[in-house]
Residue frames as qw, qx, qy, qz and C-alpha x, y, z in Angstrom:
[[0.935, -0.354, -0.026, 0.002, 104.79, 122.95, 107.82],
 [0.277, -0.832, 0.470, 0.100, 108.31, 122.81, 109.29],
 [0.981, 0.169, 0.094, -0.019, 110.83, 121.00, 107.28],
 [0.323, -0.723, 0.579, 0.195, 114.61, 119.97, 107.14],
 [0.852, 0.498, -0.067, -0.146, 116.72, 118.68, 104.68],
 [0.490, -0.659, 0.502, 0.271, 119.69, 116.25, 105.01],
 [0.772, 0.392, -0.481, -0.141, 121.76, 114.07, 102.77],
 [0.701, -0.301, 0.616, -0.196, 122.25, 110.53, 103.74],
 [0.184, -0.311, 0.855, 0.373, 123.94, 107.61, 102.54],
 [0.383, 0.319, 0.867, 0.020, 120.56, 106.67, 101.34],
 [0.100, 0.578, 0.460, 0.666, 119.76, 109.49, 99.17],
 [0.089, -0.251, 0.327, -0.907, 118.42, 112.91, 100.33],
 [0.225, -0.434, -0.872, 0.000, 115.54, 112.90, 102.86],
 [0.224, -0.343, 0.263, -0.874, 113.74, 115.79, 104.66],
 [0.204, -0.417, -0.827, 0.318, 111.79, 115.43, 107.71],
 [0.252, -0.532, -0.420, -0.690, 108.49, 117.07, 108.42],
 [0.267, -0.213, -0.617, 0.709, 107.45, 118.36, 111.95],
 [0.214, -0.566, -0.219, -0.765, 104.10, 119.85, 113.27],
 [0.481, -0.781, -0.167, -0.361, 103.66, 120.78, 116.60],
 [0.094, 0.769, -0.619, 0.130, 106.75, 120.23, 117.58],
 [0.725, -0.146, 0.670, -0.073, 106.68, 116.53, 117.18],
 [0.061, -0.419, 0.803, 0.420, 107.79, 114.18, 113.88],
 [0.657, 0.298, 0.473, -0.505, 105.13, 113.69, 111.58],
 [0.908, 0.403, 0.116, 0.021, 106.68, 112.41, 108.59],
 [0.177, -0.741, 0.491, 0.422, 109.96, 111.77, 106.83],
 [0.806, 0.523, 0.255, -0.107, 110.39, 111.20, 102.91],
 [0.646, 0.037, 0.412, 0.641, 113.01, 110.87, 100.18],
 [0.306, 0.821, 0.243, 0.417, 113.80, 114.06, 98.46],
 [0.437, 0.013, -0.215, 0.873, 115.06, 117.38, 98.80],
 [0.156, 0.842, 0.509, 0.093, 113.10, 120.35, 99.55],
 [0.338, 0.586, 0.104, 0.729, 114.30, 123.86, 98.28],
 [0.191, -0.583, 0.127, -0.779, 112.96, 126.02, 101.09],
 [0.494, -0.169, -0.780, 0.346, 113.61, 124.72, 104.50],
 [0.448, -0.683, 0.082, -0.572, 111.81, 125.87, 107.51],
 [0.491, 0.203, -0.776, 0.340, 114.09, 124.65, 110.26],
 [0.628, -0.609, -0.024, -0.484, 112.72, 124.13, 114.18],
 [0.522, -0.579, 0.476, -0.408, 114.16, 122.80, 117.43],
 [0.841, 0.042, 0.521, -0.136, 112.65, 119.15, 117.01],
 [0.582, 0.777, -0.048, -0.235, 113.74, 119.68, 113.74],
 [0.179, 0.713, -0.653, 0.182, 117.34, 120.44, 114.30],
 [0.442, -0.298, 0.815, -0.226, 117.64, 117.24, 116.79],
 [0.919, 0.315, 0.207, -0.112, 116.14, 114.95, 113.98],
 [0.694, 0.695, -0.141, 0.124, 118.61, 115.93, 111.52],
 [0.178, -0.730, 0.597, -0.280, 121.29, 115.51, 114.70],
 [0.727, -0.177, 0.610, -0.263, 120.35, 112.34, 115.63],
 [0.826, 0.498, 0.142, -0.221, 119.88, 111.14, 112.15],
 [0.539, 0.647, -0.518, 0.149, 123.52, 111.93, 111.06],
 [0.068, -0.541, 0.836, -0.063, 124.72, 110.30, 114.10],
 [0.798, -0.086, 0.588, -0.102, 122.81, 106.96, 113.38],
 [0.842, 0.518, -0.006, 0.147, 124.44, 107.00, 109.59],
 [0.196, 0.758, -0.557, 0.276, 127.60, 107.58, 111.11],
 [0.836, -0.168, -0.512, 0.104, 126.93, 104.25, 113.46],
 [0.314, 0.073, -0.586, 0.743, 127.11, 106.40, 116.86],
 [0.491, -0.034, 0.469, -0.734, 123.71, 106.89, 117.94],
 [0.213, -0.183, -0.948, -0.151, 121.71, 102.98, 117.76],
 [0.055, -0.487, -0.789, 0.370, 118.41, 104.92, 119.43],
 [0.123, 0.409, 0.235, 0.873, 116.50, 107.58, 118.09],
 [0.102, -0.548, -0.643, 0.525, 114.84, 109.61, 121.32],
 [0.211, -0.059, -0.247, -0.944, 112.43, 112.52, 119.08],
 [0.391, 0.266, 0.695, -0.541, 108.71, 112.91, 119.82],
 [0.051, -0.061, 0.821, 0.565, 106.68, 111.10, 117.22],
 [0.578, 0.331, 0.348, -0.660, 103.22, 111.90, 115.97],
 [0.178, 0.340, -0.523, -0.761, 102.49, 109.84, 113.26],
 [0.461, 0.265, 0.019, -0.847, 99.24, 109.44, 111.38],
 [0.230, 0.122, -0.931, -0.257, 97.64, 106.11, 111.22],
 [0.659, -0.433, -0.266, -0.555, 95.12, 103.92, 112.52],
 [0.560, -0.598, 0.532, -0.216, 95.21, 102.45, 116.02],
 [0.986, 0.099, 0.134, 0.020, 96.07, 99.20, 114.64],
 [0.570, 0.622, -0.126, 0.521, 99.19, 101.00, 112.19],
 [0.233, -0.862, 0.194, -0.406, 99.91, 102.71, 115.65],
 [0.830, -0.372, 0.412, -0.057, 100.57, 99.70, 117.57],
 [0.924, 0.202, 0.057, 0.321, 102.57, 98.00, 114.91],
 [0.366, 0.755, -0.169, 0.517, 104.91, 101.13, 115.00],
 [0.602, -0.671, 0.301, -0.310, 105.31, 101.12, 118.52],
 [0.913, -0.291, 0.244, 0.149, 106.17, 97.67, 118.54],
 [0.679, 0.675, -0.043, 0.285, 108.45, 98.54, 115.66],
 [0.191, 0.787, -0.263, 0.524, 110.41, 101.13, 117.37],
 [0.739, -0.499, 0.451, 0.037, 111.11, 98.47, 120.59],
 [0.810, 0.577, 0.091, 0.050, 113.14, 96.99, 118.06],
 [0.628, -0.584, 0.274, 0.436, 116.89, 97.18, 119.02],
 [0.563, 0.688, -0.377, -0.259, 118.77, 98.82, 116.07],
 [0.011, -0.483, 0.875, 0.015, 121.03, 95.67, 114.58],
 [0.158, 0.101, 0.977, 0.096, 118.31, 92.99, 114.85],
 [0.476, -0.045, -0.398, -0.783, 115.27, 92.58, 112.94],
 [0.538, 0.246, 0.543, -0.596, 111.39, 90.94, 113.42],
 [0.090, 0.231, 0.897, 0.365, 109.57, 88.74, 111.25],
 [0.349, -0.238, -0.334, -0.843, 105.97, 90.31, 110.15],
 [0.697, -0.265, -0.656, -0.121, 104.48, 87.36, 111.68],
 [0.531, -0.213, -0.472, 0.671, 106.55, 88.26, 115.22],
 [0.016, -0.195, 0.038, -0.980, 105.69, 91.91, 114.78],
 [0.647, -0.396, -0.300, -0.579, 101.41, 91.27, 114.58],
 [0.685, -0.214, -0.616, 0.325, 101.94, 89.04, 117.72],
 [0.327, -0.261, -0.402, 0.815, 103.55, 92.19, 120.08],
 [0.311, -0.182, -0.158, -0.919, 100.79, 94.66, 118.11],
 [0.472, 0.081, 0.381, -0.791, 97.86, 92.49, 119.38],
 [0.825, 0.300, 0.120, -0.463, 96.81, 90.61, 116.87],
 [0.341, -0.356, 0.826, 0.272, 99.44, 87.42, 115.76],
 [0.667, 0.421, 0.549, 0.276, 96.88, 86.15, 112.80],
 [0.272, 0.945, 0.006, -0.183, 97.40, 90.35, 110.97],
 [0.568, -0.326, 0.347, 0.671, 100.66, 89.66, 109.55],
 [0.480, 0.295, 0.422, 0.710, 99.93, 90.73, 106.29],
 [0.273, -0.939, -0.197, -0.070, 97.95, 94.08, 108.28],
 [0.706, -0.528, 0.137, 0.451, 101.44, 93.95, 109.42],
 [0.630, 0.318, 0.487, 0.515, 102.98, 94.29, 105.91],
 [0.076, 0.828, 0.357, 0.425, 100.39, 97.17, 104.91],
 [0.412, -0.904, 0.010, 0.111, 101.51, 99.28, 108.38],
 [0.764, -0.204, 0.319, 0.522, 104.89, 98.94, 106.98],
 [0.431, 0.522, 0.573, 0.462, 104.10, 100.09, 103.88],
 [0.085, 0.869, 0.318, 0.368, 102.25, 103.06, 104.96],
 [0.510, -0.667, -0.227, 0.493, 104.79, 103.89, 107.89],
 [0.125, 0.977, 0.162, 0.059, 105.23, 107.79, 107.76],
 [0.152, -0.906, 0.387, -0.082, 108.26, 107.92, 109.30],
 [0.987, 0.124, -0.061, 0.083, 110.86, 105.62, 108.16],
 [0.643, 0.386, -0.463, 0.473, 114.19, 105.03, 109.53],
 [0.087, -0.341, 0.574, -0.740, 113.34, 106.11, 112.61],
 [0.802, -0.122, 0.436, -0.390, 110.40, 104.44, 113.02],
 [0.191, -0.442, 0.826, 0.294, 112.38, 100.94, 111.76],
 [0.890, 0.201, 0.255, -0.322, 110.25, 99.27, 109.53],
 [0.500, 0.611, -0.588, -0.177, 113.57, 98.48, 107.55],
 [0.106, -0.418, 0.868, -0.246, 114.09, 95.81, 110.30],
 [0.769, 0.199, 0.443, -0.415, 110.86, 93.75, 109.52],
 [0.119, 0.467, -0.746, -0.459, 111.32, 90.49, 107.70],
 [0.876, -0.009, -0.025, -0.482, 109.12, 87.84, 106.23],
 [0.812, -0.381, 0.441, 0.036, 109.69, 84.44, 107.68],
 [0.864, 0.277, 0.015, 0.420, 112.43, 82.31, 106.40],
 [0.483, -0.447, 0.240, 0.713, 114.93, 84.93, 107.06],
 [0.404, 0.467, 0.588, 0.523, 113.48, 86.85, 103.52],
 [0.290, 0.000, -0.085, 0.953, 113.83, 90.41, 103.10],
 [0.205, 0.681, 0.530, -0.462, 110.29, 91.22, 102.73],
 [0.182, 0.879, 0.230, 0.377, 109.54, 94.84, 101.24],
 [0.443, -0.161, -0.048, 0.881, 110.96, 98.18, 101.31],
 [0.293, 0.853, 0.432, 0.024, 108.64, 101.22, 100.22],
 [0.352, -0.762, 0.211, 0.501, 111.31, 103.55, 100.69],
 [0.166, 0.884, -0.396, -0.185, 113.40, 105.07, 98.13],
 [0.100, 0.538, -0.836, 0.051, 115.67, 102.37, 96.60],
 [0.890, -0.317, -0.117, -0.307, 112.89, 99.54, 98.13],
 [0.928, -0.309, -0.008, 0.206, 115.36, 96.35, 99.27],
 [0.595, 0.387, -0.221, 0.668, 119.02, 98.13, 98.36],
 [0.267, -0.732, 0.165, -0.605, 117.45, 100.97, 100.67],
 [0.825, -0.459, 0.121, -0.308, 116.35, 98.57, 103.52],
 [0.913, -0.266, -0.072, 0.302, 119.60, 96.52, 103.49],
 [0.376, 0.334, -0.344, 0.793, 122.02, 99.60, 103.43],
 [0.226, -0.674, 0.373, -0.596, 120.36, 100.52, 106.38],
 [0.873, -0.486, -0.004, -0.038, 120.32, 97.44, 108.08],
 [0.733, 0.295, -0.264, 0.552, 124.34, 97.35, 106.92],
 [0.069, 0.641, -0.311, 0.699, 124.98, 100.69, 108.89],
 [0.619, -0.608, 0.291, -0.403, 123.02, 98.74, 112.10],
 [0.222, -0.290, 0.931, 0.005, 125.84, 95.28, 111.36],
 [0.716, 0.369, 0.576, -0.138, 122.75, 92.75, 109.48],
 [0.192, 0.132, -0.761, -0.606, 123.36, 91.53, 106.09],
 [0.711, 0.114, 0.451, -0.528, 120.84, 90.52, 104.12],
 [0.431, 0.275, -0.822, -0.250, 122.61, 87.95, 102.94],
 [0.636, -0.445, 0.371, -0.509, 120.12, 87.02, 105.71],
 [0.539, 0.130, -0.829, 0.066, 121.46, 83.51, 107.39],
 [0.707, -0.352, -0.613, 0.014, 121.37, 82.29, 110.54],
 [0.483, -0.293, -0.254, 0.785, 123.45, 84.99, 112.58],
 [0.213, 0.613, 0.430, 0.627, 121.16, 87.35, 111.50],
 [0.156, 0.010, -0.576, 0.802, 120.29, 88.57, 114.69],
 [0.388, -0.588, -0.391, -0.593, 116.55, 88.32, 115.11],
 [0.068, -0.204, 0.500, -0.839, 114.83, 89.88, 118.03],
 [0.248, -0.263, -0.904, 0.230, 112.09, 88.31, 120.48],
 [0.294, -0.315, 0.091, -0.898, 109.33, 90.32, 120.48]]
């Protein structure tokens, strides 16, 4: 399977790619890259959104869930970088507004973090939630730092209306 390795302010990551489309991306390095097109524009795009000059990621995503985990990722990735979604807000735009904690689990299992943003989901009150990632909540609030959100999370946090 095609794979690329960067380093990022969040530790290394490599992204995975089959058919030319983004089908996962994980913490680590991997020794033997197999680089590709879709490949090379992840790992383009990626440095410029940890350099805070690209706030969209436009790469074709394939990633492996149920239709339920599908929809919550979708809604995920309407998600303006800079403002974040309550769990509770997320199940709402997926279809189903009682599944937060379905909401939670699709977080959890999302393949493709940082592009698909699950770092930007928070549980009500303004409360950081989870992180699976690498690093869990240090991960998930340096990257909300690179998109301007502390999570010293207050009022000016900047949640988004889904």
């Amino acid at each position: 399977m095609p794979q690329i390795s960067i380093n990022s302010p969040v530790g290394a990551i490599t992204v995975f790619a089959f058919d030319d489309q983004i089908v996962a991306l994980d913490w680590g390095f991997v020794d033997e890259m197999e680089p590709s097109p879709v490949l090379e524009e992840a790992k383009n795009q990626l440095n410029g959104y940890f350099a805070g000059k690209l706030i969209t990621f436009d790469l074709p995503l394939a990633p492996d869930g149920t239709d339920f985990q599908k929809a919550v990722w979708d809604a995920m990735c309407k998600i303006p970088a800079g403002k974040t979604a309550t769990y509770k807000e997320l199940a709402k735009a997926a279809g189903s507004p009682k599944a937060f904690q379905s909401v939670g689990t699709a977080c959890g299992l999302n393949p493709i973090p940082i592009i698909i943003p699950c770092h930007r989901i928070l549980a009500s009150g303004d409360k950081p939630g989870g992180y699976s990632g690498q690093g869990g909540l240090e991960t998930k609030r340096a990257l909300l730092k690179i998109e301007g959100v502390e999570l010293a999370l207050g009022s000016d946090q900047g949640s988004f209306d889904l």
